[in-house]
Every structure is written in structure tokens, then in C-alpha cells.
PDB file of N, CA, C and O in Angstrom:
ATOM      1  N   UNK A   1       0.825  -1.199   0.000  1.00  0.00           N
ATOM      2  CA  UNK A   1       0.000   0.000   0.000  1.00  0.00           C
ATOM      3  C   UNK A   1       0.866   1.258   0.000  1.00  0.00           C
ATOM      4  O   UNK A   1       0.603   2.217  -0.726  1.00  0.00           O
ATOM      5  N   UNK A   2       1.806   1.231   0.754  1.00  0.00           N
ATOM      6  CA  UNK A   2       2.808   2.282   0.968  1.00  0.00           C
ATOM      7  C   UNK A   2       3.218   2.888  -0.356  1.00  0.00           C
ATOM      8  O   UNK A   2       3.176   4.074  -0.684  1.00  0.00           O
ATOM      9  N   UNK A   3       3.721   1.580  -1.222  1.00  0.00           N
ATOM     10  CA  UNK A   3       4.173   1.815  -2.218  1.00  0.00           C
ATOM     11  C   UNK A   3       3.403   2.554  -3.374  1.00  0.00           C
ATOM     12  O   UNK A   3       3.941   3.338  -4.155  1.00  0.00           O
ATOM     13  N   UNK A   4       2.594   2.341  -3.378  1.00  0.00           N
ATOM     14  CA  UNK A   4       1.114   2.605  -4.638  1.00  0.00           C
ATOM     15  C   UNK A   4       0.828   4.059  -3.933  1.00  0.00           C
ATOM     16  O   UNK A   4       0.157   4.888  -4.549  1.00  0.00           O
ATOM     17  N   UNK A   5       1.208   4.273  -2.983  1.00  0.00           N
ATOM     18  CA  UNK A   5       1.104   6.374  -2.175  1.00  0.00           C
ATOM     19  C   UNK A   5       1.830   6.997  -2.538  1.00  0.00           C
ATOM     20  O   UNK A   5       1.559   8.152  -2.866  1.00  0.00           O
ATOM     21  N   UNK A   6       3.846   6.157  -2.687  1.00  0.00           N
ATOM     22  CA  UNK A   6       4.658   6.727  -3.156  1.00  0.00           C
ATOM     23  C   UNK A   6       4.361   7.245  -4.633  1.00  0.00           C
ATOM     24  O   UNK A   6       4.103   8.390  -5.006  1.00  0.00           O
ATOM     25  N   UNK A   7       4.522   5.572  -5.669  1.00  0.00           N
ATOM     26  CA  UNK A   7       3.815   5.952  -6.993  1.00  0.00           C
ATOM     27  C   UNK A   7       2.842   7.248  -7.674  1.00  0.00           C
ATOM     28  O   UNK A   7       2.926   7.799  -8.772  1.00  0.00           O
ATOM     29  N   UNK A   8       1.856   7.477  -6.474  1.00  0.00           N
ATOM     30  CA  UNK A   8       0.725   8.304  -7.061  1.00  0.00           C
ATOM     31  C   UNK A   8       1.372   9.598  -6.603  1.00  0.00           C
ATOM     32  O   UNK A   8       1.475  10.494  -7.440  1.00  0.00           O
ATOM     33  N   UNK A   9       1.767   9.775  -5.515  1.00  0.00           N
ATOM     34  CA  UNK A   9       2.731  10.939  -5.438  1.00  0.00           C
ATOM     35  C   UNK A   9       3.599  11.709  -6.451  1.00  0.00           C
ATOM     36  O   UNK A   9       3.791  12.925  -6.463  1.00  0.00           O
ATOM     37  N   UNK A  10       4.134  10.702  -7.373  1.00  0.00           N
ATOM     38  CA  UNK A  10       5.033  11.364  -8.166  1.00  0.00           C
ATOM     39  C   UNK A  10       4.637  11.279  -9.437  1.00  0.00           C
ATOM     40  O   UNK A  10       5.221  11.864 -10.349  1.00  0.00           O
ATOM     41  N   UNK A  11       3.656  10.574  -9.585  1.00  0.00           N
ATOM     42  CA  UNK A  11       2.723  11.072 -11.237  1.00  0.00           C
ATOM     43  C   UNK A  11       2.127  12.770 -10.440  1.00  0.00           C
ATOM     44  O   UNK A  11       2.313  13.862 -10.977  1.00  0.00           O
ATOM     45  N   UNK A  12       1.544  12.595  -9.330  1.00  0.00           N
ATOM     46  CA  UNK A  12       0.860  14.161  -9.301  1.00  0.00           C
ATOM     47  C   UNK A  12       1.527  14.754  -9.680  1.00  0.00           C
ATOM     48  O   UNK A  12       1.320  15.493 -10.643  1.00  0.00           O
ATOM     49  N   UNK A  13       3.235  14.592  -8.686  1.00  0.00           N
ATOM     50  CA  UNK A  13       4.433  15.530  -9.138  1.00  0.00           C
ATOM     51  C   UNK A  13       4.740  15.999 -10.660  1.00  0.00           C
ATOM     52  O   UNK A  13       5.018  17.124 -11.076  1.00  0.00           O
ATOM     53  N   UNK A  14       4.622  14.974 -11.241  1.00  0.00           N
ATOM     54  CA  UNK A  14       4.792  15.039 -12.814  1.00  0.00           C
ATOM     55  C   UNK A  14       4.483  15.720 -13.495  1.00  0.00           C
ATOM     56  O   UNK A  14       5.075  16.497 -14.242  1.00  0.00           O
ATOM     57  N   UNK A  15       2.645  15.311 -13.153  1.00  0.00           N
ATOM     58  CA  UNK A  15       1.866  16.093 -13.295  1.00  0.00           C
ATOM     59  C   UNK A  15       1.530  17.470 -13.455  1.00  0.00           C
ATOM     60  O   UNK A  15       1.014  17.999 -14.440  1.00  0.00           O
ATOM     61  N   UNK A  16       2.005  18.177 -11.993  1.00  0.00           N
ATOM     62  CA  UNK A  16       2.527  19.453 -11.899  1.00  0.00           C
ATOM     63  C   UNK A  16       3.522  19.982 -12.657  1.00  0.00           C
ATOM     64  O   UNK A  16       3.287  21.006 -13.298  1.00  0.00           O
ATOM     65  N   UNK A  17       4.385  19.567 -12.690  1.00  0.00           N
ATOM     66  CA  UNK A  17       5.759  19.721 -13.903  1.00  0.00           C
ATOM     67  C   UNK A  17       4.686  20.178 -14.951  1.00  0.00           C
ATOM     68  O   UNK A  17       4.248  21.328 -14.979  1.00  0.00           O
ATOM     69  N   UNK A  18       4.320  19.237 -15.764  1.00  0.00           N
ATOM     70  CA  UNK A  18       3.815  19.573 -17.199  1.00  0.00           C
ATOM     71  C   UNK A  18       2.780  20.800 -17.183  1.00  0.00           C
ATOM     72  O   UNK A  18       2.760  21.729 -17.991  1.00  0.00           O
ATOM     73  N   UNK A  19       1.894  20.596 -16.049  1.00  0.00           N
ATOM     74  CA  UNK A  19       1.375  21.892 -15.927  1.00  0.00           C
ATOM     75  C   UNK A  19       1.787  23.221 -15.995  1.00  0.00           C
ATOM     76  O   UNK A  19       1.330  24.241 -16.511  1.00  0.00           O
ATOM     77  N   UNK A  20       2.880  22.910 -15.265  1.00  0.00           N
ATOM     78  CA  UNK A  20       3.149  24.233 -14.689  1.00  0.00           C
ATOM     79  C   UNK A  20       3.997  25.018 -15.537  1.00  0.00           C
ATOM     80  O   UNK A  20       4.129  26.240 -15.616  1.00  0.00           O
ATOM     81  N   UNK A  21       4.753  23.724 -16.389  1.00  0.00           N
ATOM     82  CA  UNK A  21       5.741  24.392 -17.631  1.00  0.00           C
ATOM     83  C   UNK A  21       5.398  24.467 -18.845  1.00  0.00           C
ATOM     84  O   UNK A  21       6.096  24.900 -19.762  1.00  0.00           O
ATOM     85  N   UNK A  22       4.051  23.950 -18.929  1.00  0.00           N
ATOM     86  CA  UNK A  22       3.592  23.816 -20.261  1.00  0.00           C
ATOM     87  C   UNK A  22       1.908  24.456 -20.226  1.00  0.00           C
ATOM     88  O   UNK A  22       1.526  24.745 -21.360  1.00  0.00           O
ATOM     89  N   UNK A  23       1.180  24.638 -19.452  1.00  0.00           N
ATOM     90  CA  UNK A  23       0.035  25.860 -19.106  1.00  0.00           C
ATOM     91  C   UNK A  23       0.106  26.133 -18.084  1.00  0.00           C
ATOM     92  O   UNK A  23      -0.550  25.466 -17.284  1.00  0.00           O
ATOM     93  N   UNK A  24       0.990  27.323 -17.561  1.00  0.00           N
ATOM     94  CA  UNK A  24       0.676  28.047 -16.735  1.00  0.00           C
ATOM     95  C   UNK A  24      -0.563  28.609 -16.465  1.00  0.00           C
ATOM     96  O   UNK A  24      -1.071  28.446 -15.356  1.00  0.00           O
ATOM     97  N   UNK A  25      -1.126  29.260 -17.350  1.00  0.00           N
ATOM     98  CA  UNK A  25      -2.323  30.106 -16.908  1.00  0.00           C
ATOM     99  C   UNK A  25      -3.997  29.150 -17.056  1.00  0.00           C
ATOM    100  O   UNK A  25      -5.030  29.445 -16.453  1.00  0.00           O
ATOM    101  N   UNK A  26      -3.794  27.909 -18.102  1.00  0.00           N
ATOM    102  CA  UNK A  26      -4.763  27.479 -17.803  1.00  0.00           C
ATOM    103  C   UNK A  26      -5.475  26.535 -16.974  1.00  0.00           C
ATOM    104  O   UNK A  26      -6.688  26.417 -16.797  1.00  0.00           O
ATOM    105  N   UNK A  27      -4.164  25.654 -16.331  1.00  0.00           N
ATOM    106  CA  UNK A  27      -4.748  24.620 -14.969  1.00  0.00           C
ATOM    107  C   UNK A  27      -3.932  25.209 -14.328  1.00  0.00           C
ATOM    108  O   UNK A  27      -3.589  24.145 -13.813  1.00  0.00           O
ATOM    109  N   UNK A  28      -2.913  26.322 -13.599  1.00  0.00           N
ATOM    110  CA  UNK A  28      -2.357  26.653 -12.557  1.00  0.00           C
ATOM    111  C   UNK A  28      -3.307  25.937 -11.308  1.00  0.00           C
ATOM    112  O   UNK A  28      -3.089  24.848 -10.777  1.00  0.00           O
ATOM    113  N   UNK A  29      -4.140  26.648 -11.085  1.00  0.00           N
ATOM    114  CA  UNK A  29      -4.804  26.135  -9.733  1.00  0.00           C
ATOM    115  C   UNK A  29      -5.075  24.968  -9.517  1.00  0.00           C
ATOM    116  O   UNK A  29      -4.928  24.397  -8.436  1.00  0.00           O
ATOM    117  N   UNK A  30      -5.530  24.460 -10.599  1.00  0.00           N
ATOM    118  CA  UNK A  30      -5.685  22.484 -10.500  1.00  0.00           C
ATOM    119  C   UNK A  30      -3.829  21.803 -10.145  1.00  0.00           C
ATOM    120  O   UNK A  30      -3.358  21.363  -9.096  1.00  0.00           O
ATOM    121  N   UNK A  31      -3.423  21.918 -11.018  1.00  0.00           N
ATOM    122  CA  UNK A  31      -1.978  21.748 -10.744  1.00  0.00           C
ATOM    123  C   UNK A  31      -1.411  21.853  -9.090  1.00  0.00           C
ATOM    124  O   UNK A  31      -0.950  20.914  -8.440  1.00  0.00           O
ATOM    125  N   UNK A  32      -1.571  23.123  -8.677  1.00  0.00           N
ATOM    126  CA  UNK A  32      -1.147  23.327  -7.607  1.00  0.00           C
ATOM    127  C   UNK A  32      -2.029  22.571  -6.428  1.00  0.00           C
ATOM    128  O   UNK A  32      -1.494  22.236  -5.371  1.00  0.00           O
ATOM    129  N   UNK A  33      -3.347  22.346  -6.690  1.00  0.00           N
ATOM    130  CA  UNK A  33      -3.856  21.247  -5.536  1.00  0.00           C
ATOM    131  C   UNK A  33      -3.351  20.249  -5.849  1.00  0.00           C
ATOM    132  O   UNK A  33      -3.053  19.492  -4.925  1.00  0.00           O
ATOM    133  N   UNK A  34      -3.108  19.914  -6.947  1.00  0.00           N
ATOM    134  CA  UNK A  34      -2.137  17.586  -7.011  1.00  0.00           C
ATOM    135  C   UNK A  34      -0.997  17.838  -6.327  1.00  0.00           C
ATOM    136  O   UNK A  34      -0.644  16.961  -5.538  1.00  0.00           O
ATOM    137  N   UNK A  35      -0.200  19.001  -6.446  1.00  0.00           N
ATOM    138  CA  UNK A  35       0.593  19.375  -5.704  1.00  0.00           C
ATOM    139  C   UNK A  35       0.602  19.046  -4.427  1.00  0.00           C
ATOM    140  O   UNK A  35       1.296  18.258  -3.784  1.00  0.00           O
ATOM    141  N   UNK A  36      -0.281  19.768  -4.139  1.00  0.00           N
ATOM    142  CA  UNK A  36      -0.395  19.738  -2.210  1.00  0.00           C
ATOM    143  C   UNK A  36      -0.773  18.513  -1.958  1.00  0.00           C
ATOM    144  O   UNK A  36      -0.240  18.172  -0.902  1.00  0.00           O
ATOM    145  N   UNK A  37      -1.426  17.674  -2.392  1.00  0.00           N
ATOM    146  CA  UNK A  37      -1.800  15.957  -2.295  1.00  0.00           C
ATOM    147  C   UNK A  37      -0.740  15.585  -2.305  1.00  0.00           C
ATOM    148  O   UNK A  37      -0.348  15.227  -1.194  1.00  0.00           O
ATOM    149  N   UNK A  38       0.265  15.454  -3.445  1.00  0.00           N
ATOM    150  CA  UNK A  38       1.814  14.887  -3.609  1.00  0.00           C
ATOM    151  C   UNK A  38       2.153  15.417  -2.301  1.00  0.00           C
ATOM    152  O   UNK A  38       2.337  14.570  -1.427  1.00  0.00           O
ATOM    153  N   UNK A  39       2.261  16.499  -2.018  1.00  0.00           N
ATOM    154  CA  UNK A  39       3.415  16.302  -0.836  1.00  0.00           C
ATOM    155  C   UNK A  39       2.582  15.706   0.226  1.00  0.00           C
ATOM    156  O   UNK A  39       3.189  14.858   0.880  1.00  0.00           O
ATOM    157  N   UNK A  40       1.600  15.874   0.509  1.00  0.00           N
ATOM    158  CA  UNK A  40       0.826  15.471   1.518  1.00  0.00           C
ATOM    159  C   UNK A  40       1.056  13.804   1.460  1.00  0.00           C
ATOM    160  O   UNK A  40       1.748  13.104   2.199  1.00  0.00           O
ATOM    161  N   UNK A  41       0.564  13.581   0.780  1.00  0.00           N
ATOM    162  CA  UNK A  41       1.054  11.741   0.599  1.00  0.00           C
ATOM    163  C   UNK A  41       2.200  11.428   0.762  1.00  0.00           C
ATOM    164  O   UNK A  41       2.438  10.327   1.258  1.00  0.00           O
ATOM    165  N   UNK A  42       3.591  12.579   0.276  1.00  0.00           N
ATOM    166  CA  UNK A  42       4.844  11.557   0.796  1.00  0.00           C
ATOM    167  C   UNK A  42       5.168  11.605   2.376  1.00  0.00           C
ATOM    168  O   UNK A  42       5.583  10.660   3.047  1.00  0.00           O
ATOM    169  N   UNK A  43       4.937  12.677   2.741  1.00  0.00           N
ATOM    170  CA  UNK A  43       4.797  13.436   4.012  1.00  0.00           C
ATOM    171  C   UNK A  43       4.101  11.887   5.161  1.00  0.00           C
ATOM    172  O   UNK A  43       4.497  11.221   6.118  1.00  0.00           O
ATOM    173  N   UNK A  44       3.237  11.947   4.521  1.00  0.00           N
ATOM    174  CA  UNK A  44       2.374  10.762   5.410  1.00  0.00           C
ATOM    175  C   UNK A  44       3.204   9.079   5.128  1.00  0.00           C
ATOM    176  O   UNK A  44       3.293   8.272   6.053  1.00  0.00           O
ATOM    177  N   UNK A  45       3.684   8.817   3.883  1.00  0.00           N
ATOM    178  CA  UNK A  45       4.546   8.116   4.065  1.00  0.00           C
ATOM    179  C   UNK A  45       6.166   7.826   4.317  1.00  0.00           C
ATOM    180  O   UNK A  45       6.728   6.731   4.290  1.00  0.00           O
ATOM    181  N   UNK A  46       6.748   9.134   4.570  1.00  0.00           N
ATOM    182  CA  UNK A  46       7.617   9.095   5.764  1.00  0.00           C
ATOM    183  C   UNK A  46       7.251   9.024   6.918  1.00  0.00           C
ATOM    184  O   UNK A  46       8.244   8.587   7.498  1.00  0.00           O
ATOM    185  N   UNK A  47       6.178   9.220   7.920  1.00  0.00           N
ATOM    186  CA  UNK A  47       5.741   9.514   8.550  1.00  0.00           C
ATOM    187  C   UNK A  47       5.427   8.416   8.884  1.00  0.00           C
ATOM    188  O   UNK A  47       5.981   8.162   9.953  1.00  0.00           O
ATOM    189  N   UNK A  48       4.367   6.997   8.281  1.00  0.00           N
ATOM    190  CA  UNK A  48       4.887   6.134   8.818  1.00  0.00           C
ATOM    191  C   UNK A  48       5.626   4.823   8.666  1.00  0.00           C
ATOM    192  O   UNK A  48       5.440   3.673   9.065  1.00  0.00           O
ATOM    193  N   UNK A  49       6.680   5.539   7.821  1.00  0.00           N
ATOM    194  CA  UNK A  49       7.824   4.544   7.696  1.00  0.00           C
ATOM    195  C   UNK A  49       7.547   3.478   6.899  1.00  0.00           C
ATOM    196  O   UNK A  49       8.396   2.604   6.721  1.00  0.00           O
TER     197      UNK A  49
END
């Protein structure tokens, strides 16, 4: 399970990347919430180990 949190974490991350470098102005805000999920999810899986 841990693993499949990490995984989805870093497609969001990705995710964000392409957003953010490739439409800025038209999903900025969507982008930036997968964002906050990504970190939120790795956050929680350091957290518990």
C-alpha cells in the first residue's frame, strides 16, 4: 500500500511539472492542488515509515 502512495505521489508531481511548464495560466490552480496531495502523501509516508 505504501508503495502505490509513493507511486501516485510522483505522477501528481509530474503532473505538476507539465502543468506548470507547459500551461501556466490554464490549470495553474488544478496543478497546484495535485501538488499539495503529492506532498501530503509523501509526508504521510515518511511519517509512517
Amino acid at each position: 500500500m505504501g508503495n502505490l502512495l509513493y507511486i501516485i505521489a510522483v505522477i501528481l508531481v509530474i503532473f505538476w511539472l507539465i502543468g506548470f511548464l507547459g500551461f501556466p495560466d490554464a490549470v495553474g490552480g488544478l496543478i497546484h492542488i495535485l501538488l499539495v496531495i503529492a506532498v501530503i502523501m509523501v509526508l504521510l509516508r515518511l511519517i509512517r515509515g
